[in-house]
ZADO-1210 file (C-alpha; in nm, 4 decimals, padded with zeros to 6 digits):
<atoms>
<atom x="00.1695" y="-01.3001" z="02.6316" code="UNK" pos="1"/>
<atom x="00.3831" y="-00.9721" z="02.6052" code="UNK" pos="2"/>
<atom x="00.1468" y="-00.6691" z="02.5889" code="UNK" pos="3"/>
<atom x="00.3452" y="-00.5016" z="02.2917" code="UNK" pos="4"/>
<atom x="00.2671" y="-00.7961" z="02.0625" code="UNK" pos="5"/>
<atom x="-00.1194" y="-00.7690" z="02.1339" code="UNK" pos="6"/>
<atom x="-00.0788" y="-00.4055" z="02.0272" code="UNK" pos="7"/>
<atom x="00.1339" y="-00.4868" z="01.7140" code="UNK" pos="8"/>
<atom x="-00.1367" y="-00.7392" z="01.5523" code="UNK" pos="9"/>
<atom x="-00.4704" y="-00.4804" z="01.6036" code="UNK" pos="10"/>
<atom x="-00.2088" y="-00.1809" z="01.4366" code="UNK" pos="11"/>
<atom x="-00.1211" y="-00.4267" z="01.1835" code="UNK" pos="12"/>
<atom x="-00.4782" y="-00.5763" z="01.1356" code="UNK" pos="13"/>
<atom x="-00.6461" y="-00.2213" z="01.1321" code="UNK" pos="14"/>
<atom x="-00.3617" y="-00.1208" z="00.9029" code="UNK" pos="15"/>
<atom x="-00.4302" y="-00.4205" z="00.6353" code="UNK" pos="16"/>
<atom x="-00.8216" y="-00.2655" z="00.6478" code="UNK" pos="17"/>
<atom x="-00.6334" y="00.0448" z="00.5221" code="UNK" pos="18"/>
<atom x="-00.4721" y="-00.0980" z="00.2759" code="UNK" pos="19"/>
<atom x="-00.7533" y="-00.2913" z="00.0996" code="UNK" pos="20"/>
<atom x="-00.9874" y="-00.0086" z="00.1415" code="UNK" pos="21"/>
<atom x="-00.6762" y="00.2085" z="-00.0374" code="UNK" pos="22"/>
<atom x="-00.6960" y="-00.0465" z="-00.2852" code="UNK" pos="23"/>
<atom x="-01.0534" y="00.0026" z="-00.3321" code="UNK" pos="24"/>
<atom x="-01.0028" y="00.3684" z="-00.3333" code="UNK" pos="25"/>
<atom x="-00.8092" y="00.3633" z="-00.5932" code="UNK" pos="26"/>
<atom x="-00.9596" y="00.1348" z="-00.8125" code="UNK" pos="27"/>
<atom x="-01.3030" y="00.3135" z="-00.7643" code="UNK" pos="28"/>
<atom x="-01.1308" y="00.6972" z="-00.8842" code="UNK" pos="29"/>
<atom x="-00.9408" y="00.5811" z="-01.1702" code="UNK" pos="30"/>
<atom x="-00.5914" y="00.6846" z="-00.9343" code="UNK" pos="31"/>
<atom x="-00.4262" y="00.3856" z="-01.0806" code="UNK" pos="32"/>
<atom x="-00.2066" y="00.5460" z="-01.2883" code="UNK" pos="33"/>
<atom x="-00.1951" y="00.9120" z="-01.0560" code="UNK" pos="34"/>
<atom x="00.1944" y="00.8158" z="-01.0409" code="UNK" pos="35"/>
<atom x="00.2116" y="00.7561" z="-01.4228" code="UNK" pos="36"/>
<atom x="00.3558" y="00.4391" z="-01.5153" code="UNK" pos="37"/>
<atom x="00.6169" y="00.4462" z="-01.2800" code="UNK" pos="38"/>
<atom x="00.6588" y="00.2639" z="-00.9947" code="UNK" pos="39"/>
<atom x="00.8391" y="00.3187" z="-00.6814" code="UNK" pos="40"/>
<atom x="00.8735" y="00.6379" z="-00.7990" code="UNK" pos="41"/>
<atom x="00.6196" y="00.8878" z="-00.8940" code="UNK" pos="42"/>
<atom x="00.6294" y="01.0814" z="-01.2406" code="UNK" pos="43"/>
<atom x="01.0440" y="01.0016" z="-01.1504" code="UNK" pos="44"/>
<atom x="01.0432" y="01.1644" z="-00.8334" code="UNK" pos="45"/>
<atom x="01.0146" y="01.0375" z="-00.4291" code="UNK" pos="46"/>
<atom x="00.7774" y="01.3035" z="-00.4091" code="UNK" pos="47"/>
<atom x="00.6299" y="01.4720" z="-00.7404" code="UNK" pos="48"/>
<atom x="00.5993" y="01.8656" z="-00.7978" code="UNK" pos="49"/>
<atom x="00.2624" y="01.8608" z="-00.9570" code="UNK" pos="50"/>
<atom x="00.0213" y="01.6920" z="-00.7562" code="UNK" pos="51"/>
<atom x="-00.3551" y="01.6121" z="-00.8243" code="UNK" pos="52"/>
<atom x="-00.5966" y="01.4478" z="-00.6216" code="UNK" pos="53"/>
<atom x="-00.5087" y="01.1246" z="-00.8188" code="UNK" pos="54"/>
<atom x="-00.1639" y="01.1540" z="-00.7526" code="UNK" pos="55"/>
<atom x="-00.2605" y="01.1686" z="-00.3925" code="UNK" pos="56"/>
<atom x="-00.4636" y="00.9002" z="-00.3793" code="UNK" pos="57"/>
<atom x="-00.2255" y="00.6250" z="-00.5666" code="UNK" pos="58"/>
<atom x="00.0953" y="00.7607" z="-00.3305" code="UNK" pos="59"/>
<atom x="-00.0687" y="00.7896" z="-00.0085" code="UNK" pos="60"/>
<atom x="-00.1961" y="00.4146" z="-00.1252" code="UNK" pos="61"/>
<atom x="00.1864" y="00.3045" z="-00.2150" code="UNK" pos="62"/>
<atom x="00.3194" y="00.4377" z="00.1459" code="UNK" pos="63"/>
<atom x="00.0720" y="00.2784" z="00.3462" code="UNK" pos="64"/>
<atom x="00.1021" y="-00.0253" z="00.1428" code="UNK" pos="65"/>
<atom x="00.4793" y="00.0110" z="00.2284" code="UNK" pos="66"/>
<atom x="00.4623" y="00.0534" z="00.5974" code="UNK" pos="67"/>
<atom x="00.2070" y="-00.2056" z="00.6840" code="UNK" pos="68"/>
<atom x="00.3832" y="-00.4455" z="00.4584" code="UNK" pos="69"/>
<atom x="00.7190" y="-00.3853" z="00.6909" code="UNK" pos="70"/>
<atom x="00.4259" y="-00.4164" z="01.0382" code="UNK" pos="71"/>
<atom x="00.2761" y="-00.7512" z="00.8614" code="UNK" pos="72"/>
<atom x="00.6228" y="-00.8676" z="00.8579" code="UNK" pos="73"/>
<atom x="00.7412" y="-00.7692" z="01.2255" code="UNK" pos="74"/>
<atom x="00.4009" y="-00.9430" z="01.3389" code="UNK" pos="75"/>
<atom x="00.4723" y="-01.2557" z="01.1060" code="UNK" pos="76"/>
<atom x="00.8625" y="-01.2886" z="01.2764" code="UNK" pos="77"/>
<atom x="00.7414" y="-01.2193" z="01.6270" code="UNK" pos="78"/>
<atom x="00.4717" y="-01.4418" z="01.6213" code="UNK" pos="79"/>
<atom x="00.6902" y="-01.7400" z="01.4421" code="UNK" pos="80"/>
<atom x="00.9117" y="-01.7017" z="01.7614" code="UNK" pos="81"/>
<atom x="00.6488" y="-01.6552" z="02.0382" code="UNK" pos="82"/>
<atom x="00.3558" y="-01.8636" z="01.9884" code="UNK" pos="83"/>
<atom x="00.5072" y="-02.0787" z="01.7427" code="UNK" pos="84"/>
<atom x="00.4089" y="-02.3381" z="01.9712" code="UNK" pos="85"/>
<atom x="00.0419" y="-02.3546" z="01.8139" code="UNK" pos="86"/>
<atom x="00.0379" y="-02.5109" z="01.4883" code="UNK" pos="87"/>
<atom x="-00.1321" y="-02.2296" z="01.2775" code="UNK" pos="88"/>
<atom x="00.1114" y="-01.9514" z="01.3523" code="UNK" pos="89"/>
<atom x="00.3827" y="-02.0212" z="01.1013" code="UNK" pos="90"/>
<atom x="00.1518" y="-02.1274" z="00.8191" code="UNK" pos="91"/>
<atom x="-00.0164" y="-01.7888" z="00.9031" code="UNK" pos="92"/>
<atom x="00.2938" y="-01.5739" z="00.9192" code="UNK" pos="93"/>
<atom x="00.3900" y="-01.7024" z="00.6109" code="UNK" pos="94"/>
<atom x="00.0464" y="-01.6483" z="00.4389" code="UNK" pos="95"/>
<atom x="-00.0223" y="-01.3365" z="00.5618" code="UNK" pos="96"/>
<atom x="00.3928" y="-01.2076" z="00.4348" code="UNK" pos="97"/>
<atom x="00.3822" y="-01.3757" z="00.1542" code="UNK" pos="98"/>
<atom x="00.0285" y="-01.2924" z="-00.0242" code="UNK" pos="99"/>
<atom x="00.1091" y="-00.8734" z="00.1016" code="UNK" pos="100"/>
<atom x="00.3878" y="-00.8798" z="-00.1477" code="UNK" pos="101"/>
<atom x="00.2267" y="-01.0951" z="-00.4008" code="UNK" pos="102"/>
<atom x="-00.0465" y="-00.8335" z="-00.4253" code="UNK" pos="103"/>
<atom x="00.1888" y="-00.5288" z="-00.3938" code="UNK" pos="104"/>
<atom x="00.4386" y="-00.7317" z="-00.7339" code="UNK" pos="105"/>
<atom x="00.0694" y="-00.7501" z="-00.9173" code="UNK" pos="106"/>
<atom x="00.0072" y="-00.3608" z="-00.8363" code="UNK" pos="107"/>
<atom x="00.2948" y="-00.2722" z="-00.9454" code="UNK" pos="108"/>
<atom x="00.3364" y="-00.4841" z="-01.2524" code="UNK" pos="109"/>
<atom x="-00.0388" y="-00.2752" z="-01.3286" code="UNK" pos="110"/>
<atom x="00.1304" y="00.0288" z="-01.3284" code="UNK" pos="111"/>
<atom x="00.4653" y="-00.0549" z="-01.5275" code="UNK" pos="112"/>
<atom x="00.3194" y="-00.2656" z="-01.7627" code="UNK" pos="113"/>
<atom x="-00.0650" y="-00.2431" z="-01.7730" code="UNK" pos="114"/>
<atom x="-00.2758" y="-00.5764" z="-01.6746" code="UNK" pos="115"/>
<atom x="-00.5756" y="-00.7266" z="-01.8295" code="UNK" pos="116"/>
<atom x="-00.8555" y="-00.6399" z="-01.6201" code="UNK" pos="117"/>
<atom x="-00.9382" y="-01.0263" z="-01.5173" code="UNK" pos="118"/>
<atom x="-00.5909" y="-01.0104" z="-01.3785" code="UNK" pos="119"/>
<atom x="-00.6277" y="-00.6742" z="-01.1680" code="UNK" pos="120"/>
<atom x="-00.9670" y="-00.8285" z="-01.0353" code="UNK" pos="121"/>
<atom x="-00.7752" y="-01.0797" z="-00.8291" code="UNK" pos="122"/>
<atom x="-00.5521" y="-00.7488" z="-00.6522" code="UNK" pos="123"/>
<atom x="-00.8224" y="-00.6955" z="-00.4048" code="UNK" pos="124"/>
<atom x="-00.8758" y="-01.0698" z="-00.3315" code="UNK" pos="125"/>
<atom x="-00.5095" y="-01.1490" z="-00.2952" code="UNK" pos="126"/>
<atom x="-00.4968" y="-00.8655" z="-00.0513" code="UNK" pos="127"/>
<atom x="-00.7555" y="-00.9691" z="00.1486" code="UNK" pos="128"/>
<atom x="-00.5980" y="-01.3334" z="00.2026" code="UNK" pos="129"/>
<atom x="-00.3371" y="-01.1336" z="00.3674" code="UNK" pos="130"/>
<atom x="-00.5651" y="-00.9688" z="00.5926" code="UNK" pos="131"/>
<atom x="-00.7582" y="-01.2584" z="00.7261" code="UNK" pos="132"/>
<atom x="-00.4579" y="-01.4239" z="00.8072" code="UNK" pos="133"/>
<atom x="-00.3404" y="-01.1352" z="01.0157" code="UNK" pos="134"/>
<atom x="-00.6190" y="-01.0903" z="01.1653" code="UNK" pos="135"/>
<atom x="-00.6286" y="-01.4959" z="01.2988" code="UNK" pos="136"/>
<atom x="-00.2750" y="-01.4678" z="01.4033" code="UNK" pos="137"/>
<atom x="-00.4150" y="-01.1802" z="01.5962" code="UNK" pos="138"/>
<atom x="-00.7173" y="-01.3685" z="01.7477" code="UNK" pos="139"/>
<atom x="-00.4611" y="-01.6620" z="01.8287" code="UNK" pos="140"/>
<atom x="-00.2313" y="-01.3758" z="01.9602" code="UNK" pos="141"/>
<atom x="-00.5462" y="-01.3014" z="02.2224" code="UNK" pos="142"/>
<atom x="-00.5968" y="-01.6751" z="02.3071" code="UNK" pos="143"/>
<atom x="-00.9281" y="-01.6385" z="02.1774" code="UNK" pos="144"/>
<atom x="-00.9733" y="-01.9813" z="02.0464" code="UNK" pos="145"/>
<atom x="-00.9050" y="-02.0813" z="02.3971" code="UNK" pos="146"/>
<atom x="-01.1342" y="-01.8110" z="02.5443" code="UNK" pos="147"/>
<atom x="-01.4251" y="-01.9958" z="02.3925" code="UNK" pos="148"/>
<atom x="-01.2705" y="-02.3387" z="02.4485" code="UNK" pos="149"/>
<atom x="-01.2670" y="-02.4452" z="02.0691" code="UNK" pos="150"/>
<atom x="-01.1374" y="-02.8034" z="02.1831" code="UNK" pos="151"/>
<atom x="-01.4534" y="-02.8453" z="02.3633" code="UNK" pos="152"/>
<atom x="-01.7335" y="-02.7120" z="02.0486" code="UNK" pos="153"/>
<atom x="-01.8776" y="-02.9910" z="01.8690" code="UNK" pos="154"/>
<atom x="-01.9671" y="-02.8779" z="01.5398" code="UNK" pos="155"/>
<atom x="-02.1796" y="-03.1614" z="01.2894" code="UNK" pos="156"/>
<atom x="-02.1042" y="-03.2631" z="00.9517" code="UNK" pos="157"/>
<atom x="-02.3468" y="-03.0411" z="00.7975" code="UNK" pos="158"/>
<atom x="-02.2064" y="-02.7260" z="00.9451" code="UNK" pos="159"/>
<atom x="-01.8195" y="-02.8551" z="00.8872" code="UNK" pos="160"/>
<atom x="-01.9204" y="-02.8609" z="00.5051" code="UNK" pos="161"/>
<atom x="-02.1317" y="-02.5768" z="00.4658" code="UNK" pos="162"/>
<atom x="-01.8794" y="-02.3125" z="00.6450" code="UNK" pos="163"/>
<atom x="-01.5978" y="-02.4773" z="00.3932" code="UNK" pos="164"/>
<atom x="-01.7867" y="-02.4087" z="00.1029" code="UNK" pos="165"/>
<atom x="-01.9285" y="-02.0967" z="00.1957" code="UNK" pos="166"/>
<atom x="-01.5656" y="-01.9522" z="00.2645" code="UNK" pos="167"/>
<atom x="-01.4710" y="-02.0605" z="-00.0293" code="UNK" pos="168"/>
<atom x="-01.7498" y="-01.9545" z="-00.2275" code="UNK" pos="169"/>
<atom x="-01.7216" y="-01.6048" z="-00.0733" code="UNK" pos="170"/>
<atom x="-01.3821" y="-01.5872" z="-00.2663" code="UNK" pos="171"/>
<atom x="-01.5975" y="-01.5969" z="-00.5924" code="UNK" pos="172"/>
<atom x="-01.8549" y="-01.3153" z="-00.4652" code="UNK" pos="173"/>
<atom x="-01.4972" y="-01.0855" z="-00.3663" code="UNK" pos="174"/>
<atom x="-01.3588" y="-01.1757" z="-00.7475" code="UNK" pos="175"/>
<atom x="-01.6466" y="-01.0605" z="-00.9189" code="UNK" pos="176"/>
<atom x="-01.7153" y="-00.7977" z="-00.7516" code="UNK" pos="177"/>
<atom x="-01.3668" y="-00.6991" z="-00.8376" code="UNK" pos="178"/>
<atom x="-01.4244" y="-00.7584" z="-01.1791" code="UNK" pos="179"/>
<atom x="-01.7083" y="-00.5117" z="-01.1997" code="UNK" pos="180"/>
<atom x="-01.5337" y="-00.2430" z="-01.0459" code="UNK" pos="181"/>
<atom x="-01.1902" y="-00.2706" z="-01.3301" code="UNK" pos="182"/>
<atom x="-01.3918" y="-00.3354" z="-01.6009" code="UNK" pos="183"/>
<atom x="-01.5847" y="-00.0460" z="-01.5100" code="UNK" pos="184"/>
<atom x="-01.9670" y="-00.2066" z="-01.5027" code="UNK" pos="185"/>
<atom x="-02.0719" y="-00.0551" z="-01.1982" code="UNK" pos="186"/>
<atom x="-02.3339" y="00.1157" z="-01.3476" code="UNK" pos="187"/>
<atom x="-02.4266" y="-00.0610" z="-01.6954" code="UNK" pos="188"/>
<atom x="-02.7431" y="-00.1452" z="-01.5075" code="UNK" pos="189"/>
<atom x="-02.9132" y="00.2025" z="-01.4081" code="UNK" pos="190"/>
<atom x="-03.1702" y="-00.0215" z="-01.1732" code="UNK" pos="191"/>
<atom x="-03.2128" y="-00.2747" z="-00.9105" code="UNK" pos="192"/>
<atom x="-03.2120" y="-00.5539" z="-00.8644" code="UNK" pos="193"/>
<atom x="-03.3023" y="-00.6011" z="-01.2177" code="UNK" pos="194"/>
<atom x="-03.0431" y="-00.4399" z="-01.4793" code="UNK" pos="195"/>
<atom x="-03.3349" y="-00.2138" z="-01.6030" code="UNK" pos="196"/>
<atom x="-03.2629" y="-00.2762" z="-01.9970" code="UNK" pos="197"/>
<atom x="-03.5925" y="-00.3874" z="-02.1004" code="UNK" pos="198"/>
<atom x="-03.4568" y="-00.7469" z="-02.1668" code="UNK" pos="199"/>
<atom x="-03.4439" y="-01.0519" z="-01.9545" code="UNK" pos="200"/>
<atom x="-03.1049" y="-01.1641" z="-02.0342" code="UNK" pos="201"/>
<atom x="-02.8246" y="-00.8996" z="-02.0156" code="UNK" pos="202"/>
<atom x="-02.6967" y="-00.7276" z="-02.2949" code="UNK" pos="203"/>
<atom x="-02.3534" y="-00.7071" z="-02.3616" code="UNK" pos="204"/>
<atom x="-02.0451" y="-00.8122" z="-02.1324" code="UNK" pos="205"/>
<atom x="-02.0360" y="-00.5569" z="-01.8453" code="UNK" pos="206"/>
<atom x="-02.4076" y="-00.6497" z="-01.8371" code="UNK" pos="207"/>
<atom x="-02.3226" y="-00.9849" z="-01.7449" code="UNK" pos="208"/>
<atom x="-02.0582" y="-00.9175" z="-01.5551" code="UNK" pos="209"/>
<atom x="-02.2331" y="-00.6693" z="-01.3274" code="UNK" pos="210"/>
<atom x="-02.5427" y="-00.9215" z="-01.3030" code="UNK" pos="211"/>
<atom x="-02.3114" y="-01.2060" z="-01.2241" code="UNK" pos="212"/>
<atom x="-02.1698" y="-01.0348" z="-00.9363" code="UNK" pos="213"/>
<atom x="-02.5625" y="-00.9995" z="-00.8412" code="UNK" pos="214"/>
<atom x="-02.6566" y="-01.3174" z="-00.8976" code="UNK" pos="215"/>
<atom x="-02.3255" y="-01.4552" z="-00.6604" code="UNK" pos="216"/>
<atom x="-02.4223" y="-01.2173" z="-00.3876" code="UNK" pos="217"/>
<atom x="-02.7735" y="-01.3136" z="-00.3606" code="UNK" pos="218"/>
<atom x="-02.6360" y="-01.6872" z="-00.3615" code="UNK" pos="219"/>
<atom x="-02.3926" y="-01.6219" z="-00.0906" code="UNK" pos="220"/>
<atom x="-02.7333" y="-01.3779" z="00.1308" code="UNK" pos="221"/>
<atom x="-02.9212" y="-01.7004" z="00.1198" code="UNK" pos="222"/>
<atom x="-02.6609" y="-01.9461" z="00.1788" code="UNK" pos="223"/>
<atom x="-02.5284" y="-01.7922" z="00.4733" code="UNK" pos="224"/>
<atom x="-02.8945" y="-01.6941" z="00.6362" code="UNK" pos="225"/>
<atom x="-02.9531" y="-02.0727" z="00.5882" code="UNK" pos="226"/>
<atom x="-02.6452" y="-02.1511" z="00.7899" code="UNK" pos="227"/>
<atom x="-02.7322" y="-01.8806" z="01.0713" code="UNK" pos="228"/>
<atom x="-03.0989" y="-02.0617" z="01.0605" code="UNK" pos="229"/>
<atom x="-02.8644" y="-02.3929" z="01.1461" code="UNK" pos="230"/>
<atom x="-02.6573" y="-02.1915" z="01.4043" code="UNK" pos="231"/>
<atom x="-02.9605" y="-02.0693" z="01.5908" code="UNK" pos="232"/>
<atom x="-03.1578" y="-02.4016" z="01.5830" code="UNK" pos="233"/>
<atom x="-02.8479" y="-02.5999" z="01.7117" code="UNK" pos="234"/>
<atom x="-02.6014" y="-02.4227" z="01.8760" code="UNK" pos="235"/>
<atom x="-02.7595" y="-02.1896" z="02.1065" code="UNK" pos="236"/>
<atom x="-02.5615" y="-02.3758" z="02.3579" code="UNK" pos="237"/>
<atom x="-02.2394" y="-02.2908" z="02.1735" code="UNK" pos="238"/>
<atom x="-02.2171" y="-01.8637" z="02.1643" code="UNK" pos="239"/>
<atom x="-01.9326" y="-01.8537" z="01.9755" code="UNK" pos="240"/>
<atom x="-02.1209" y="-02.0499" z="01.6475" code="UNK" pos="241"/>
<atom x="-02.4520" y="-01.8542" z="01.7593" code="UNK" pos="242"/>
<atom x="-02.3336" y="-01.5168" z="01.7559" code="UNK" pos="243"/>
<atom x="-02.0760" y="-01.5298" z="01.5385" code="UNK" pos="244"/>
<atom x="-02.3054" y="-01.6282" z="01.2489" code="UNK" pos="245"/>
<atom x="-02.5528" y="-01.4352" z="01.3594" code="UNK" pos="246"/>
<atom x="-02.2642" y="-01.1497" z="01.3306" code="UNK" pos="247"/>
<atom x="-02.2481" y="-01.2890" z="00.9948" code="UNK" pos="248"/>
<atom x="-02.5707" y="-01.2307" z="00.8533" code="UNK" pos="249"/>
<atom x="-02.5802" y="-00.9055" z="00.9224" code="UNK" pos="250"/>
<atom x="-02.2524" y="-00.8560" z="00.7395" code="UNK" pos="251"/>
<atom x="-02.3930" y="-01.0080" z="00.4448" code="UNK" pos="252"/>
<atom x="-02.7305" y="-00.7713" z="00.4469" code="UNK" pos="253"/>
<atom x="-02.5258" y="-00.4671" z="00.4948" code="UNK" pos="254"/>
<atom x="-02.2969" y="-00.6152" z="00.1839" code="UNK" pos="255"/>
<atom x="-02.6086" y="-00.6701" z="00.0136" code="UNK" pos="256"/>
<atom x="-02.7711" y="-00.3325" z="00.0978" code="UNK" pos="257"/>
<atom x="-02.4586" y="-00.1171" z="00.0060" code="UNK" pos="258"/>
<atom x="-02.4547" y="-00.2792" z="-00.3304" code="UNK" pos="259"/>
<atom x="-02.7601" y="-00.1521" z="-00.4102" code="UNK" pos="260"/>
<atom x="-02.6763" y="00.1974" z="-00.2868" code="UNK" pos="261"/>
<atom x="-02.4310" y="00.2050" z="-00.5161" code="UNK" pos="262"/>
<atom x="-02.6527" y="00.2252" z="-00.8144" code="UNK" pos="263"/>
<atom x="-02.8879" y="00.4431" z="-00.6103" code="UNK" pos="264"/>
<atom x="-02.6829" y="00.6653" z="-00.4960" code="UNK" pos="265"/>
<atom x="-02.4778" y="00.6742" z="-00.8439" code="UNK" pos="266"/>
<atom x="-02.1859" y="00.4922" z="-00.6930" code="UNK" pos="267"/>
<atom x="-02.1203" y="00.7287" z="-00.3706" code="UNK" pos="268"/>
<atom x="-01.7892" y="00.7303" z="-00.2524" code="UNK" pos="269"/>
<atom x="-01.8725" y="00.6597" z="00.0609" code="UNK" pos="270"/>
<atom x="-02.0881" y="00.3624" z="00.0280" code="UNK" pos="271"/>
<atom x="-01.8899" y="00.1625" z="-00.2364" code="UNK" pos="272"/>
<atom x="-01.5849" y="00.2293" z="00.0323" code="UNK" pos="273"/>
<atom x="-01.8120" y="00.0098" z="00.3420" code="UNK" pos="274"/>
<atom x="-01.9136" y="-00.1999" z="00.0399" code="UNK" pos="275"/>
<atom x="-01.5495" y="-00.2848" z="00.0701" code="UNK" pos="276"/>
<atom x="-01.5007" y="-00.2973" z="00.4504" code="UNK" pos="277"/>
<atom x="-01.8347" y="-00.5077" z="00.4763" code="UNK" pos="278"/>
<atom x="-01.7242" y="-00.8021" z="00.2575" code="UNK" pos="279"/>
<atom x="-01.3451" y="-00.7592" z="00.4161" code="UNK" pos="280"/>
<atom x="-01.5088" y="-00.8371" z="00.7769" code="UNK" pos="281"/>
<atom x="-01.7475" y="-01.1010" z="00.6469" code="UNK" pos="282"/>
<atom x="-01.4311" y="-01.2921" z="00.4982" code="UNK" pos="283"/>
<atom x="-01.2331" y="-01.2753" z="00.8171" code="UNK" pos="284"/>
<atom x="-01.5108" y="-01.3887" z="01.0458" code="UNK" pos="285"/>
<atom x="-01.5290" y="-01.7009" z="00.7866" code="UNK" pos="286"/>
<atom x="-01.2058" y="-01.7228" z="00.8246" code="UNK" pos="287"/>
<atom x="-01.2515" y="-01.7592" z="01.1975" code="UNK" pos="288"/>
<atom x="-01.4812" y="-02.0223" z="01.1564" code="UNK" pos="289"/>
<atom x="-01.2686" y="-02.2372" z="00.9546" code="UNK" pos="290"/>
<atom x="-01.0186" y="-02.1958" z="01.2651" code="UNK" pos="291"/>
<atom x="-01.2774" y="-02.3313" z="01.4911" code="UNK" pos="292"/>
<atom x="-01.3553" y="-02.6207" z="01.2953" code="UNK" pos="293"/>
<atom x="-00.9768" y="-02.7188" z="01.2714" code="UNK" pos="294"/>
<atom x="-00.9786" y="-02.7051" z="01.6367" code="UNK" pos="295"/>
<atom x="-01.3265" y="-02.8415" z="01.7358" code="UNK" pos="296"/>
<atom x="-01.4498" y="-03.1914" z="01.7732" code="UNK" pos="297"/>
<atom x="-01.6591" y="-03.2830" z="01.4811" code="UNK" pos="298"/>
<atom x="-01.9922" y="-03.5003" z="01.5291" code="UNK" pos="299"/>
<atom x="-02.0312" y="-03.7577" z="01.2865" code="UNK" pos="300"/>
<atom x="-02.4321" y="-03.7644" z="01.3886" code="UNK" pos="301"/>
</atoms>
């Protein structure tokens, strides 16, 4: 495989991490609208003459957005033409293209229009479909499937269904956690775990909200330190499966310990930003698994 395309899917992978943590960044200090409601241009101008720190944020988010959208779709055409050959590539490098812009129309439609916040919610998801597909067309870029023999893992019944529905369940966790951040409920509930308001049902609908993303995120801790339980009982003998969910779990308690930074730390910057890269990483590596299983024998033991 030709060197240059190795180093074209890491930039482009590392520069899809940029753009959803961009996204996040945005999102998180109200820079949605640093541009005004304009859109490519900002306040009417390529580059505006009075510039704040939101104005910053939302442009600096629109170029990068911009150049790794023309890197996601140099990777997607060079890939098509040199590993074609293996049968996810083109569904990939038209996944990966094609769910970039379709975030990048609904960003933009936010700013010209205005979007109901159950609609901006799915920005950050749709973004991160993008990025897990580059990031497998990168790992089959690397041979890595074929590094750990995937042809040759045997993976039961049990574990086929429970990585499916956790991967798809995770999608759930990413949209309401979305949906607390644009409806603004990070911090309707001062406390932890509990939403501290003296009543055992929320109170209102960013109450909810915010203890619905809880109550998914908790699901998906348990779920997936049930599957790593599975991975280490049965498929020591398989590294790939015993590492990689083992890699897993301790995505999901960092996930779940930055959340509750956030409302310890009065949503810090900082945290709610590896909050972000946390649950980005824990999708791809799902992500990965699905590959696997597509590729692996399955036992029907």
């Amino acid at each position: 495989m030709r060197g240059w395309l190795k180093w074209l899917g890491v930039l482009t992978t590392f520069g899809m991490l940029l753009v959803l943590l961009g996204g996040a960044l945005v999102t998180k200090t109200d820079s949605g609208l640093g541009c005004g409601n304009e859109w490519p241009l900002c306040h009417g101008q390529i580059v505006p003459e009075n510039i704040t720190i939101e104005t910053i944020i939302e442009l600096s988010h629109r170029v990068v957005s911009g150049g790794v959208g023309l890197l996601v779709l140099a990777l997607s055409i060079a890939s098509w033409r040199l590993i074609g050959h293996k049968r996810e590539t083109k569904f990939l490098s038209v996944l990966s293209f094609f769910f970039l812009v379709l975030q990048g129309l609904i960003g933009a439609a936010a700013v010209l229009w205005g979007q109901n916040d159950f609609v901006l919610a799915l920005h950050f998801g749709i973004s991160l479909i993008s990025f897990a597909a580059v990031l497998l067309l990168t790992l089959l870029i690397f041979e890595v499937d074929q590094r750990f023999d995937a042809s040759k893992i045997v993976i039961d019944k049990r574990m086929k269904w429970h990585t499916i529905g956790v991967t798809l369940y995770s999608y759930i966790v990413v949209y309401t956690g979305a949906l607390v951040r644009h409806t603004e409920a990070s911090m309707v509930c001062g406390s932890w775990p509990h939403c501290g308001n003296h009543s055992f049902l929320p109170a209102n609908m960013y109450q909810w909200i915010q203890m619905g993303h809880r109550a998914a995120a908790g699901l998906i801790f348990i779920w997936i330190a049930y599957i790593t339980y599975l991975a280490v009982k049965h498929y020591k003998h398989q590294r790939v499966l015993y590492w990689g969910w083992t890699i897993a779990f301790v995505l999901v308690s960092l996930q779940v310990i930055a959340g509750a930074f956030i409302i310890w730390t009065n949503l810090n910057l900082y945290i709610a930003l590896a909050h972000a890269l946390f649950i980005s990483c824990l999708f791809g590596l799902l992500c990965y698994f699905i590959l696997l299983i597509s590729r692996s024998k399955i036992n029907n033991q």
